[in-house]
Each structure stands twice: as structure tokens, then as C-alpha cells.
N, C-alpha and C positions, 0 to 999 in steps of 0.2 A: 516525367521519367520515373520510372516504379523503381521502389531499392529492390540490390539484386537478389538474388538468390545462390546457396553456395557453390558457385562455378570456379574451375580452374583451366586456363589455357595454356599449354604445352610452351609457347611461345608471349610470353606475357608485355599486354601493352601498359601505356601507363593509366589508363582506364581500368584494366586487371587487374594492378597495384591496388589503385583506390577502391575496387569491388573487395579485391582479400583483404586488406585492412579493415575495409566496414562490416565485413560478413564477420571477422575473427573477433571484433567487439561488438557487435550487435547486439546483443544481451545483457553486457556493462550499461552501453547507451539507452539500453529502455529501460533498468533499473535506473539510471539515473534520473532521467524524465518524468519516469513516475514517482518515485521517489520527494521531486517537486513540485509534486501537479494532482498525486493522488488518483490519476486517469487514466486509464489505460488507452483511451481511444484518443485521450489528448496525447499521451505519450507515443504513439503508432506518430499521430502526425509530427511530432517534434521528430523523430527520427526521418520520416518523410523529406523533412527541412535540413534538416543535417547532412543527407545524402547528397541532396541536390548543393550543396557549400560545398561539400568535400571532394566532389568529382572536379569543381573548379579551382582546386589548389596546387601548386608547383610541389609535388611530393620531395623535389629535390631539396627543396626550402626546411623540410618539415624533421626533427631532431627527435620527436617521440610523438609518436603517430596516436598513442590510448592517450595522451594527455591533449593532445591538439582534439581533437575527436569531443572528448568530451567538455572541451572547451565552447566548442561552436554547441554541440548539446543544450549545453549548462544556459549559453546566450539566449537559444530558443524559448527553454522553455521557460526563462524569467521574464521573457518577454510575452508569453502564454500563460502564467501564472497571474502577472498582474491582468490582464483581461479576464481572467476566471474569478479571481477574487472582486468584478464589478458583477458578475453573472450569479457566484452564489446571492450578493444580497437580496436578491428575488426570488432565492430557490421557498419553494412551500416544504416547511418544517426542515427537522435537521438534516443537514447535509452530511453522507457518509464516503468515505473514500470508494471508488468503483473495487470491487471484492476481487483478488487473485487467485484463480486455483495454481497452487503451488507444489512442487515436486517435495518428497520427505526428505531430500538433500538441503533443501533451503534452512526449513527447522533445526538440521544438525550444526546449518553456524550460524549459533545464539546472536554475534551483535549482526549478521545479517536481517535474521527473523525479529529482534525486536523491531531494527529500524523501519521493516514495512509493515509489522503491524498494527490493524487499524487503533488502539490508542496511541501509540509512538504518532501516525500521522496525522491525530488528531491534535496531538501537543503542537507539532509541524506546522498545523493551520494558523498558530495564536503567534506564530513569525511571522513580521515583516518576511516578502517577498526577500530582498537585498539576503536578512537576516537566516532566510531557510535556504536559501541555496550555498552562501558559507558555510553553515552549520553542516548541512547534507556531504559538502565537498570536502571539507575537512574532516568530520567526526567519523563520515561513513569507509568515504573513499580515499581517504589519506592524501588531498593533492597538500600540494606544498602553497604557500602563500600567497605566492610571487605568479602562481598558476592560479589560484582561485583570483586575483584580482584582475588575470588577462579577461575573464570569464564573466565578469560583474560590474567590470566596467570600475576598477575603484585601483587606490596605490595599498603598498602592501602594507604600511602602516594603517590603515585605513583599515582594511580585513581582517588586523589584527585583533583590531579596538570592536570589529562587530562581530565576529569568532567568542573574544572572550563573553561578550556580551549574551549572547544567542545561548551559549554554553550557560551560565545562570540562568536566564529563561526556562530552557528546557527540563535542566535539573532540577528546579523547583516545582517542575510539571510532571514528569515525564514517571511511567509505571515504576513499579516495584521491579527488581532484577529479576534474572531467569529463573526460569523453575525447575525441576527435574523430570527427566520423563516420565518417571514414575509417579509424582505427581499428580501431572496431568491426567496420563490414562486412567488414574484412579481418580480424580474429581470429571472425569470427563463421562467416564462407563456409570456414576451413578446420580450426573446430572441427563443423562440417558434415561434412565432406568425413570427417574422422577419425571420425567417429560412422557414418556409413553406409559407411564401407569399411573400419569395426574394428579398424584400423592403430596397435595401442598406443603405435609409439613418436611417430607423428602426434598421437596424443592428449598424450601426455608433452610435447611441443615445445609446443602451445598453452596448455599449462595452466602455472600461476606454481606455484614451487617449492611456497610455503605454502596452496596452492588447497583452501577447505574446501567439501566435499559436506555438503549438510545433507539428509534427508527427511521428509517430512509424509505419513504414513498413518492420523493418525489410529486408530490401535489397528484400522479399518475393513478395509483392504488391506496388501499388504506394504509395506514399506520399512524404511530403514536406521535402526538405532533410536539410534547417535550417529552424532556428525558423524565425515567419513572428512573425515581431516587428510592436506594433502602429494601433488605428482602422481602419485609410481606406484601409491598405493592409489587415487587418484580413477581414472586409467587404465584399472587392472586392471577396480574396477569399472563404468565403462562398456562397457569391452570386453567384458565378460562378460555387461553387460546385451545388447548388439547382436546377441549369437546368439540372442536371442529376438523381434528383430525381425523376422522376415521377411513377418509377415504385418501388418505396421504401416505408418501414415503418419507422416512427419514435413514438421511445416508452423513454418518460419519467421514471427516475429508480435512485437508491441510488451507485454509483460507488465509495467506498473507503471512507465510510461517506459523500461522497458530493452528489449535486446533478449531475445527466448528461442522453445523452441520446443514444440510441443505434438504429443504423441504421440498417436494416436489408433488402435483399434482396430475395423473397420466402421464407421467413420464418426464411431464414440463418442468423447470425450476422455477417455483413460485417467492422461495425465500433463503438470502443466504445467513446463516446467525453463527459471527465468528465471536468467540471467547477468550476473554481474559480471566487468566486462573495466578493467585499468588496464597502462596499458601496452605496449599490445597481446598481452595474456594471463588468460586466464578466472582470475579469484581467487576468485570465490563460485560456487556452482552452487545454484539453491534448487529444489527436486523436489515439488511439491504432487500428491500423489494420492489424498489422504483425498475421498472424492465429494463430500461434503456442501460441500465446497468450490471443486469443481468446475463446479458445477449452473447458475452465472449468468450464464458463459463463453460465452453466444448474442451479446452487442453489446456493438459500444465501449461504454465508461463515460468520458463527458465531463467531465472536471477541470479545477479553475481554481481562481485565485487571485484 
């Protein structure tokens, strides 16, 4: 059974019920998914799986339909997360969240855009499964307790003690606060400007002393197989990448509420590089070229809370 699409019948059965409920959160439920999963195509199926639970429920039973909804959600995909996390240990080199092209609505709510962006789901990774789906439920999406432990299989005392917990974790991980947008477009237009006119020591000046390169190939294509730590190897290696652009585009774009930009050869997407800027200087640089990851990269993808 495919989920639906968004219909309305004049005369509604209780099947029409369960379709408008899912249609009207559908967007919540795939932020959430991904959100614990970092996938997008893993998060399509966890909604997949949601659907088919939720057509078999007594709607008469059910007292808040976006809380029950992303309850069954929430089950799936912790149940999809631990089987991922046996799948990265084999992944070749480092593993990067699957890249979002995201609407400039997303960006405008700050704790929306950090939470999907790629370092926020990189902190996300260094949780226990248990521990990022509380975290995600609570910090993100405001549920209540007594909701996140119907969802994780735990009592509310229980949630509470690995909430506060996950919450240390993070905060001793997790980026530097938002930035302005003004910021951004100005460390962003002339980490631009250095990338297409090769200028290393332009590159050296935007980038933060400790700025880490990370890339994602996927064993599939090349890339860097640890992180390059510190500006002048991040420099060197950009600058080195740009004498192989000549036959390339670069297009400015919203990657996971940040900003970043996407390379493209003949039209194709070869590479997506979303950035982290604090302070008016690029501190993360995340490089997605594994394809398989690339492939869904045709349209926004609408997030909410």
C-alpha cells in the first residue's frame, strides 16, 4: 500500500480520516525520521512503515493524532537506526548524513536549521540510538515525557535520567550558536570568490584556524578518507581541488538549513559541500560525493516542527 497522496472525499470514510491525518503531518514525520536516521531514503521508508500502522488503528481510540503519529514514527525508525548503525561500521571512510536541499524557510528557524545541520547530526551520530531519539524528541519537537517513553519503549523516569543525560553529551559537542545572516553571506560570497580564483591565502583568511574537512565517497568515488584538520591543509586542499575545475559549475544553495554549494559537471551533481561558518569563518566543511547519496537532490524537501 503506497502512502497517499493529498486527497479529500466529500463524504469521508475512516480510511480518509487516516489519509488526512497522515497527509497533514507528513512533513513533521519525515523531519523526524531523518532527523534519527540522517537518511533520507531511510526516512521515505520509515514513513512507508508508519502508514501502513496507522491505517490499522481505531481513530476513535486515538486523543492527539501528531503525537500518536510520531510515536509509531519515532518506533520505526529506532528500530532502523540500530540496523544502520551495524551498516556504517563497514561503510569506506567517513560516513556523512545524506545532503537535504532545503527551502530558505527552514534557515529562518534557527533551532530548526541547526538541529539538521550536517555537524548537529554529526554530534547526533556519537548518541546511543535510545539516547538520540529522546534527545531529537524532546529538544527538537517538544513531546512530553510520558510521550517520548510510549515511543522508546522506556517509563518516564527512565527518559528523564537519559534526556538529562544525552543533553550533557550534546552540549559538550554540539557547534557554536547561530550566526547572522549577514555573516554568513559575507563569509560565504568570499569563500566563493577564493574557491573560484584559487587564491590560498584568500582561502586561509576565511577559513578558522581548527576548520575540519570531512568527505563522504562512499568507497563509490574519490574522496578524502580522514578528516583534514586546520586552514592550511584545508586550503592547500581546495586549492588543489580548483585546478580541476574548469569545466565545472558552481551553484550557491540552502544544504540542511545551512548554507553550501554544489558542483556539478554537465549539468550532473558531482559534489554537494555544506558549511559551517561561526564567526565569520568556515569551521566545518562537509563534502557528500558518494551518488547513492546524491540521487534525491531534484526538490526542496519541506521540514517542520
Amino acid at each position: 500500500m503506497a502512502i497517499p497522496a493529498r486527497t479529500r472525499s466529500p463524504a469521508m470514510t475512516g480510511t480518509d480520516k487516516a489519509t488526512e491525518a497522515f497527509v497533514a503531518h507528513r512533513n513533521l514525520l519525515f523531519t523526524v525520521a531523518y532527523e534519527l536516521l540522517g537518511s533520507a531514503a531511510d526516512a521515505e521508508d520509515v514513513l512507508q512503515e508508519t502508514w501502513l500502522r496507522w491505517v490499522g488503528v481505531d481513530l476513535d481510540t486515538v486523543l492527539d493524532q501528531r503525537a500518536y503519529l510520531v510515536r509509531i514514527a519515532s518506533r520505526q525508525a529506532l528500530q532502523r537506526l540500530r540496523t544502520l548503525g551495524r551498516r556504517k561500521e563497514s561503510y569506506v571512510g567517513p560516513w556523512l548524513p545524506e545532503p537535504l536541499l532545503t527551502a530558505p524557510d527552514v534557515a529562518d528557524d534557527v533551532e530548526l536549521a541547526d538541529s539538521v545541520s550536517m555537524a548537529m547530526l554529526l554530534v547526533l551520530e556519537t548518541l546511543k540510538p535510545t539516547e538520540r531519539a529522546v534527545f531529537v524528541l524532546r529538544e527538537v519537537f517538544g513531546l512530553e515525557y510520558d510521550e517520548i517513553a510510549e515511543a522508546v519503549d522506556k517509563k518516564p523516569d527512565a527518559v528523564r535520567q537519559i534526556a538529562h543525560r544525552a543533553r550533557s553529551h550534546v552540549a559538550a559537542r554540539r557547534p557554536a550558536g547561530p550566526v547572522s545572516p549577514t555573516e554568513t553571506r559575507k563569509a560565504l560570497a568570499a569563500f566563493q570568490r577564493a574557491i573560484e580564483t584559487g587564491d590560498l591565502q584568500s582561502l586561509v583568511d576565511i577559513l578558522a584556524p581548527d576548520v575540519v574537512f570531512l568527505g563522504d565517497g562512499g568507497g563509490v568515488v574519490q574522496a578524502v578518507q580522514r578528516p583534514v584538520v586546520g586552514a592550511d591543509k584545508v586550503a592547500r586542499l581546495l586549492a588543489a581541488a580548483v585546478d580541476h575545475l574548469t569545466e565545472a559549475t558552481l551553484e550557491l544553495t540552502q544544504i540542511n538549513g545551512q548554507p553550501a554549494l554544489i558542483l556539478r559537471f554537465d549539468g550532473e551533481i558531482d559534489t554537494v559541500t555544506a558549511l559551517r561558518i561561526d564567526h565569520g569563518q568556515i569551521t566545518g566543511l562537509y563534502s557528500v560525493r558518494n551518488p547513492s547519496k546524491l540521487s534525491h537532490l531534484t526538490e526542496e524537501v519541506p521540514l517542520t516542527r
